[in-house]
C-alpha positions as CSV (number, residue, x, y, z in Angstrom):
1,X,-28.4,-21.9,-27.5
2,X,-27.8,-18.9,-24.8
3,X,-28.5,-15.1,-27.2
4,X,-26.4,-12.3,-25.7
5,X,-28.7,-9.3,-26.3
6,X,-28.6,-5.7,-26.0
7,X,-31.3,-4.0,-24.4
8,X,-32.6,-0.2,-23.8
9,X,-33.5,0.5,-19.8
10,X,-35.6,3.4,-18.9
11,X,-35.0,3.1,-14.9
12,X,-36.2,7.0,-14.6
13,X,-38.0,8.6,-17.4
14,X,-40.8,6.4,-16.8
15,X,-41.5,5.4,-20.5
16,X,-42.2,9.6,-20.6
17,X,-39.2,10.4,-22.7
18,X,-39.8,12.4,-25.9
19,X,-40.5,10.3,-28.9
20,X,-37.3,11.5,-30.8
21,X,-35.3,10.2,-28.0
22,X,-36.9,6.9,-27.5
23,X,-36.5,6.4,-30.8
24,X,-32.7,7.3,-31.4
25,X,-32.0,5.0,-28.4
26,X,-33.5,2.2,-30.2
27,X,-31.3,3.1,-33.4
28,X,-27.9,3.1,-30.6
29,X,-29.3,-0.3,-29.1
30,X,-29.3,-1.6,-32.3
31,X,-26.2,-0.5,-33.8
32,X,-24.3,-1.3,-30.5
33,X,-25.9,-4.8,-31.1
34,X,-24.1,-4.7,-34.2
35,X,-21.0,-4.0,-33.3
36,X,-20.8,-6.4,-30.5
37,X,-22.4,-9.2,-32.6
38,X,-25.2,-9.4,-30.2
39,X,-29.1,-9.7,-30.9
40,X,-31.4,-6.5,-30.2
41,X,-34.0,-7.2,-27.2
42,X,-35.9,-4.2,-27.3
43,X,-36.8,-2.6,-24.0
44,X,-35.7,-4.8,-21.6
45,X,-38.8,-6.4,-19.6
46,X,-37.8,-7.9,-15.8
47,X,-40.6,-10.8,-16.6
48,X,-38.6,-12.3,-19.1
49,X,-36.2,-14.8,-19.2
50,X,-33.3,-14.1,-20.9
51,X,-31.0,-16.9,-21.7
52,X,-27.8,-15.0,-22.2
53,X,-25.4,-12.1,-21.0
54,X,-27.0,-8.9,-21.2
55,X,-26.0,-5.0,-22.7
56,X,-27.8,-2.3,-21.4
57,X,-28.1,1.0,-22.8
58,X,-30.0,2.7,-20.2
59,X,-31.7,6.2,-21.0
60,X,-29.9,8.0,-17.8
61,X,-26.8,7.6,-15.4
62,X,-27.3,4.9,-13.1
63,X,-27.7,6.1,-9.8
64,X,-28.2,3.0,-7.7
65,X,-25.4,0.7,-6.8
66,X,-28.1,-2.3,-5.3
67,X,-30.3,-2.1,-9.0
68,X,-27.3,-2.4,-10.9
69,X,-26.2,-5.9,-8.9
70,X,-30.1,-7.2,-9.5
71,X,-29.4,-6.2,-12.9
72,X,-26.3,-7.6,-13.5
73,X,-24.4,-4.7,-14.2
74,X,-21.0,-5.1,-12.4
75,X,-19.0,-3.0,-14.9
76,X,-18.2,-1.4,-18.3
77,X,-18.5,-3.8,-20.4
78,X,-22.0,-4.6,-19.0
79,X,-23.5,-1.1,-20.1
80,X,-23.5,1.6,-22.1
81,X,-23.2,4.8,-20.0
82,X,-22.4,5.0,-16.1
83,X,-23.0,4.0,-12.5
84,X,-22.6,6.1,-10.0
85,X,-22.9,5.6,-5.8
86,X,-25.3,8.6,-5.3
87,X,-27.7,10.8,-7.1
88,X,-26.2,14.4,-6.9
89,X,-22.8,12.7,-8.6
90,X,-24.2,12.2,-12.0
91,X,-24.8,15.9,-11.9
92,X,-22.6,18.9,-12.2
93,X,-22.9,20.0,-8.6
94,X,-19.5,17.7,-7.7
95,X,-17.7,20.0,-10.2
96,X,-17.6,23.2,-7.0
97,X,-16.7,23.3,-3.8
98,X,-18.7,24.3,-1.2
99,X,-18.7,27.8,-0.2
100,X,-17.5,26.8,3.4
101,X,-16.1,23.5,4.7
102,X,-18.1,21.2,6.8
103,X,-21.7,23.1,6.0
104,X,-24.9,21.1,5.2
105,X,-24.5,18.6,1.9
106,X,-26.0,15.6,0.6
107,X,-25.2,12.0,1.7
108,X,-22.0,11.0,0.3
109,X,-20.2,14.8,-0.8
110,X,-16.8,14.8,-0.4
111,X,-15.0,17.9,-0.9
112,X,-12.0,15.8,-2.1
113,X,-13.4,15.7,-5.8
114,X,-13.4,19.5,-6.2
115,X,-10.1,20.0,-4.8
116,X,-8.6,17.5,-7.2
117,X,-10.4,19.3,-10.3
118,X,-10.1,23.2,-8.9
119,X,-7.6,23.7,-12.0
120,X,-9.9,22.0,-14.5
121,X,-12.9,24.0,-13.9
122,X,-14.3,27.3,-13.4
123,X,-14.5,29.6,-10.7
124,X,-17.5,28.9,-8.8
125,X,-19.2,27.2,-5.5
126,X,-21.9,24.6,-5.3
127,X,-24.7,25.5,-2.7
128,X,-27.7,23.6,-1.0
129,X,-28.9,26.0,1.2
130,X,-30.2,29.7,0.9
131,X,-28.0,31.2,3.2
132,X,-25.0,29.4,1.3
133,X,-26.4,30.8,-2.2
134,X,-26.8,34.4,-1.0
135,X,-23.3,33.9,0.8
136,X,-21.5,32.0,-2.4
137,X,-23.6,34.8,-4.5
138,X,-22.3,38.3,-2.9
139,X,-18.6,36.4,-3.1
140,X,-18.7,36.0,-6.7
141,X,-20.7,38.9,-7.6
142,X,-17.7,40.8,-6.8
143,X,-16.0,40.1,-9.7
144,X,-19.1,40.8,-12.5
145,X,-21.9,38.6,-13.2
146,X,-22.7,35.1,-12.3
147,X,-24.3,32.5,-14.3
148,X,-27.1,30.2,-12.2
149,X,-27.2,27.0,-12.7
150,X,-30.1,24.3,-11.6
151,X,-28.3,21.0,-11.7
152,X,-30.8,18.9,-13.5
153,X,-31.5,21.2,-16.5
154,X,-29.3,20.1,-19.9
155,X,-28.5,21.7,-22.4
156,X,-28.3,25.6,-21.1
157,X,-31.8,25.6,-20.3
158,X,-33.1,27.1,-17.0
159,X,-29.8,28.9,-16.7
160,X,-29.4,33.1,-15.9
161,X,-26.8,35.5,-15.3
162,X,-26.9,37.2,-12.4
163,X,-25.7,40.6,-12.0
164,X,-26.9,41.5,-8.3
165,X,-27.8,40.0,-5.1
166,X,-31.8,41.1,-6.3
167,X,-31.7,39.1,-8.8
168,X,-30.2,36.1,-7.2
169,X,-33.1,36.3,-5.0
170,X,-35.4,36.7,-7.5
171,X,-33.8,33.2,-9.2
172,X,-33.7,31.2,-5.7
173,X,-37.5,32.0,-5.5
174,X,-38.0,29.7,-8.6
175,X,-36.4,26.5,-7.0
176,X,-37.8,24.4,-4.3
177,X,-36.0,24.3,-1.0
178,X,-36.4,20.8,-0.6
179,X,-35.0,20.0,-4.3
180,X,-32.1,23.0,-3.3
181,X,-31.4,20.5,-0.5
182,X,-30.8,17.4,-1.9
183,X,-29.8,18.8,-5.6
184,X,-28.3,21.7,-5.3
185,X,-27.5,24.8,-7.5
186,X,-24.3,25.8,-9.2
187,X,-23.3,29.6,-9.2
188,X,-20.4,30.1,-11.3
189,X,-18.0,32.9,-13.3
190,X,-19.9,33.8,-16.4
191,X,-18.0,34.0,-19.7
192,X,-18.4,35.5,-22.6
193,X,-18.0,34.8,-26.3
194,X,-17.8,31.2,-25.2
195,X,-16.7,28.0,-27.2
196,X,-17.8,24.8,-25.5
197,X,-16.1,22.0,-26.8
198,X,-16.8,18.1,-26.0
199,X,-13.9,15.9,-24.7
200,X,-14.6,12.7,-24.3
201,X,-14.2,8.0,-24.1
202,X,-16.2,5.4,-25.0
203,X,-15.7,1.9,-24.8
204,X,-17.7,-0.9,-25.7
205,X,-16.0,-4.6,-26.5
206,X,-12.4,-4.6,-27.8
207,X,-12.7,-0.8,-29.0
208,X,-11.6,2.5,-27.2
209,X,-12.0,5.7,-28.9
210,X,-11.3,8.9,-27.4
211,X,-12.1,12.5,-28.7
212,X,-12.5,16.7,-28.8
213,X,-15.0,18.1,-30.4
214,X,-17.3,21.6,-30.7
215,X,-21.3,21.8,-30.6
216,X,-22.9,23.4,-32.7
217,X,-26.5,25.2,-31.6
218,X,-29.3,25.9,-33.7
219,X,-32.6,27.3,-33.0
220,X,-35.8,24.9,-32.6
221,X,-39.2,25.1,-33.0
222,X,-40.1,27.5,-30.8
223,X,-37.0,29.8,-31.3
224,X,-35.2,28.9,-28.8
225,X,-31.5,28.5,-28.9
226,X,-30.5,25.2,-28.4
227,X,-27.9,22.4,-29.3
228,X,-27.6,21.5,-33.1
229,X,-25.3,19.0,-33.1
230,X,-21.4,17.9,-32.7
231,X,-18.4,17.9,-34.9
232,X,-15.4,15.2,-33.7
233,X,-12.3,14.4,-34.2
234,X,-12.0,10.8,-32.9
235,X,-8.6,8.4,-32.3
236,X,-8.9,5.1,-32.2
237,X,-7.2,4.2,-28.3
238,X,-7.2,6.4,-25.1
239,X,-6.5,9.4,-23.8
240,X,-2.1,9.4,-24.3
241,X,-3.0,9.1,-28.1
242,X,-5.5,11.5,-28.4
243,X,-2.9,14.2,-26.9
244,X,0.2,13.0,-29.8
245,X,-1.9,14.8,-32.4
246,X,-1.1,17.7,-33.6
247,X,-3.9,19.9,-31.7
248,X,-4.0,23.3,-31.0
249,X,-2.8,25.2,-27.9
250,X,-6.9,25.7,-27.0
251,X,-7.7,22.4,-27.6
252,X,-4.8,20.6,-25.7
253,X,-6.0,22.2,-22.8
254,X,-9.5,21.2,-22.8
255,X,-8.4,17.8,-23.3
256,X,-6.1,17.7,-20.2
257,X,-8.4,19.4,-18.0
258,X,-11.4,16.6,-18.9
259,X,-8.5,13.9,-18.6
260,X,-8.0,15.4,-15.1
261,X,-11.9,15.7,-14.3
262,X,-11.9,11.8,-15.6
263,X,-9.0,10.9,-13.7
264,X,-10.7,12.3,-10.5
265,X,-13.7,10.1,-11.0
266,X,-12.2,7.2,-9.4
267,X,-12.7,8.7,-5.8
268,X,-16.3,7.6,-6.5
269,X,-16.7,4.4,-4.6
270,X,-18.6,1.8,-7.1
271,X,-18.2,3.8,-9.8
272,X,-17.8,3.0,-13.3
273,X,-18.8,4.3,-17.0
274,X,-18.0,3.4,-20.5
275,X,-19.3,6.6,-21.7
276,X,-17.9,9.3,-20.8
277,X,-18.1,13.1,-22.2
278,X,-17.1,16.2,-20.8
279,X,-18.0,20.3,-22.1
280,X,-15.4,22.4,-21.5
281,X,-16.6,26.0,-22.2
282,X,-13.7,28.1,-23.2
283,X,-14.1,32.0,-23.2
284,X,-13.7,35.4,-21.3
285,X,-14.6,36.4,-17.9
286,X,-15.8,40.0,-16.9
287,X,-12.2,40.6,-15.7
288,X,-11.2,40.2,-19.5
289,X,-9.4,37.4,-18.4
290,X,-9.6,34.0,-20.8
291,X,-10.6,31.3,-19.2
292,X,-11.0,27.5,-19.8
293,X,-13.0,24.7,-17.8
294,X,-15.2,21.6,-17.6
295,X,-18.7,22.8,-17.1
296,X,-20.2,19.5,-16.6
297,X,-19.8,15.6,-16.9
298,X,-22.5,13.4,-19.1
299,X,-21.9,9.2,-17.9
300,X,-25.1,8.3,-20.5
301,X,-26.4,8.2,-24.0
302,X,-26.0,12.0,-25.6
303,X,-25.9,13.9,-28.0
304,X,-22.4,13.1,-29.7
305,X,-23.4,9.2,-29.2
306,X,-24.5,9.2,-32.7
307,X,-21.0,9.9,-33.8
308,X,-18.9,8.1,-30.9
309,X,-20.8,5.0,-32.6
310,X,-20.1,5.8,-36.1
311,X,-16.5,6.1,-35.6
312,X,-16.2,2.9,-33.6
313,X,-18.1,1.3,-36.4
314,X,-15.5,2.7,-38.8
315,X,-12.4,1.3,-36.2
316,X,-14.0,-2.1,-36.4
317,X,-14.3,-2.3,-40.3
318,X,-11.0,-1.2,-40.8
319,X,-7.9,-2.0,-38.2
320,X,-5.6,0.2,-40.0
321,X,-7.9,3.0,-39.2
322,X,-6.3,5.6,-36.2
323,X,-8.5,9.0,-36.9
324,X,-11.9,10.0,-38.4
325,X,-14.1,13.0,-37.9
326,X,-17.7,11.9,-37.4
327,X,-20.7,14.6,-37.1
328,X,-24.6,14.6,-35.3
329,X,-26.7,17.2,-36.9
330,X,-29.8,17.8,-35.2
331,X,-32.2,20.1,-37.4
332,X,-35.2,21.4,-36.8
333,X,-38.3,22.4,-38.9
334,X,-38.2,21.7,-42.7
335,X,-34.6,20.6,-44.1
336,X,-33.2,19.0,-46.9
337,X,-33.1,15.3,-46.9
338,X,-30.0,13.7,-45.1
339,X,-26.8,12.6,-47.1
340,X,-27.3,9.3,-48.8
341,X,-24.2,8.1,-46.5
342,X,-25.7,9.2,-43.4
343,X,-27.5,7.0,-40.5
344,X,-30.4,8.3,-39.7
345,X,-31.6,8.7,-35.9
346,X,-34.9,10.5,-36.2
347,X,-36.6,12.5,-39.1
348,X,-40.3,13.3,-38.3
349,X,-42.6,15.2,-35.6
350,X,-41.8,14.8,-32.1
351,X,-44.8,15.4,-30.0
352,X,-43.2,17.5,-28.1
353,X,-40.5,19.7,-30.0
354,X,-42.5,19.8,-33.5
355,X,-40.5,18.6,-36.7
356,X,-37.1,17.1,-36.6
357,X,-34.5,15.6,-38.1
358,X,-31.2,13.2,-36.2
359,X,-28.4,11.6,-38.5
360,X,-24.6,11.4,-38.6
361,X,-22.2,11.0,-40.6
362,X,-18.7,10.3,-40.5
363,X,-15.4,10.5,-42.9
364,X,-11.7,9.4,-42.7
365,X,-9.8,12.3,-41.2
366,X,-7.0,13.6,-43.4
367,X,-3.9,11.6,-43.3
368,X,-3.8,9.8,-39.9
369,X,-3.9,6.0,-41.8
């Protein structure tokens, strides 16, 4: 008898991935097996011969249209995450325009997608060059400081405000012009007293849940500041029922302006993602002006997965079921034990990032049966 199985896929981390993360995509395979009534398979080995339909939950963005076909990933419902027709659009370099039309880009830009999302994002230009950074640099610089952004780096880290053309230059000297021309940078408005908040669909089997959230940061164990966790409100169904709740004025607008983004997605040929998060930062520019915006896109495995599973878990067990609020905590250093209701992810040393602790947990949100 044919086993559907779900399997984890590490196409670019090159089995290098910290241990914590390894580990908590073994606890997502598994639960995602759960919840589609399929067996676990571990790391998925090309040598084997496996009998049945396969579910891959892949530790990055797929960038490569031809390894998804060997694979047999031809949509959603084949993976969780995303599939994207180039590199550089699993990044959030497609959020900008360039600072000029027709100058140098990678295979495949289009300018179309940041023209259809200039009123869901920032202000801000994406360059590949060094004459477009210092160009896109002195623009912006002219009202208050920048923020820099390398493309690849998650969670804040590697960023810097800029606050003159000196110390652009002083940041471009840190990247590599080859990786400048095929990645590219971000330069963008820089806010302050900022909110980020998490907007975002997944959909695996029969379910569809959409959501908003906030993240939370904390400090690790080197003292650096970095993300904690997230706190959701998730609907069972898409997008036109998340918006029918009674959300604040702030919130309503994140959540249209990461429908938009969404929405824009589809000028990607071969694209396709049944994960889907968006952080919109929300805050004030130097001009005093408040300001609202999708930062970046994440079609993968991340942080808030841990809760985007629990709540589908909590659709499936109960039909009647339209809202719950389901929270990652990510803790590190010594901590309390988690709840005795809560799924644990990770709780140990990483041997990278010292002591840790992963788990969420997730509740019925007040009257929305």
């Amino acid at each position: 008898m044919a086993h559907d199985v779900v399997v984890e896929y590490s196409p670019q981390t090159g089995g290098f991935a910290d241990m914590h993360e390894r580990l908590t995509r073994a606890v997502v395979a598994k639960r995602l097996a759960t919840l589609m009534g399929f067996a676990y398979g571990g790391e998925y080995d090309c040598s084997a011969q496996y009998l049945g339909r396969l579910y891959f939950v892949p530790s990055n963005t797929l960038i490569s249209l031809e390894q998804a076909a060997q694979l047999g990933i031809a949509g959603e419902h084949d993976l969780f995450g995303g599939l994207v027709p180039y590199p550089f659009v699993a990044t959030k370099i497609i959020t900008h325009p360039p600072i000029e039309p027709n100058v140098f880009a990678p295979e495949g830009w289009s300018d179309t997608f940041p023209r259809q999302v200039h009123g869901a994002g920032l202000e801000g230009y994406s360059v590949f060059t060094s004459e477009q950074t210092y160009s896109a640099g002195e623009r912006l610089l002219e009202n208050g400081p920048i923020r820099f952004k390398p493309v690849h780096a998650t969670a804040g880290r590697g960023q810097r405000v800029i606050r003159s053309l000196t110390e652009l230059a002083d940041a471009l000297a840190t990247i590599d012009p080859a990786e400048l021309a095929t990645s590219g940078l971000v330069l963008e408005e820089n806010l302050t007293a900022v909110t980020t908040y998490s907007v975002g669909q997944v959909r695996v089997a029969d379910l569809t849940a959409t959501y908003y959230g906030s993240q939370r940061l904390t400090t690790d164990n080197a003292g650096d500041e970095v993300y904690g966790g997230s706190d959701l409100v998730v609907a069972r169904g898409d997008f036109d029922v998340l918006v029918r709740l009674p959300l604040p004025e702030n919130i309503r607008i994140a959540v249209e302006q990461a429908r938009a983004y969404d929405a824009a997605t589809s000028i990607f040929p071969g694209m396709f993602a049944s994960r889907r998060n968006y952080d919109v930062a929300q805050g004030t520019n130097a001009r005093g002006q408040w300001r609202s915006g999708v930062l970046e896109q994440s079609w993968r495995m991340g942080g808030a997965t841990g809760a985007e599973i629990a709540a589908l878990e909590a659709f499936q067990a109960d039909p009647g079921l339209e809202v719950v609020h389901a929270s990652t905590f990510e803790i590190y250093g010594e901590s309390q034990a988690p709840p005795p209701h809560a799924t644990v992810y990770f709780r140990g040393t990483d041997d990278r990032v010292g002591l840790l602790t992963k788990y969420t947990v997730v509740e019925v949100h007040a009257n929305t049966r």
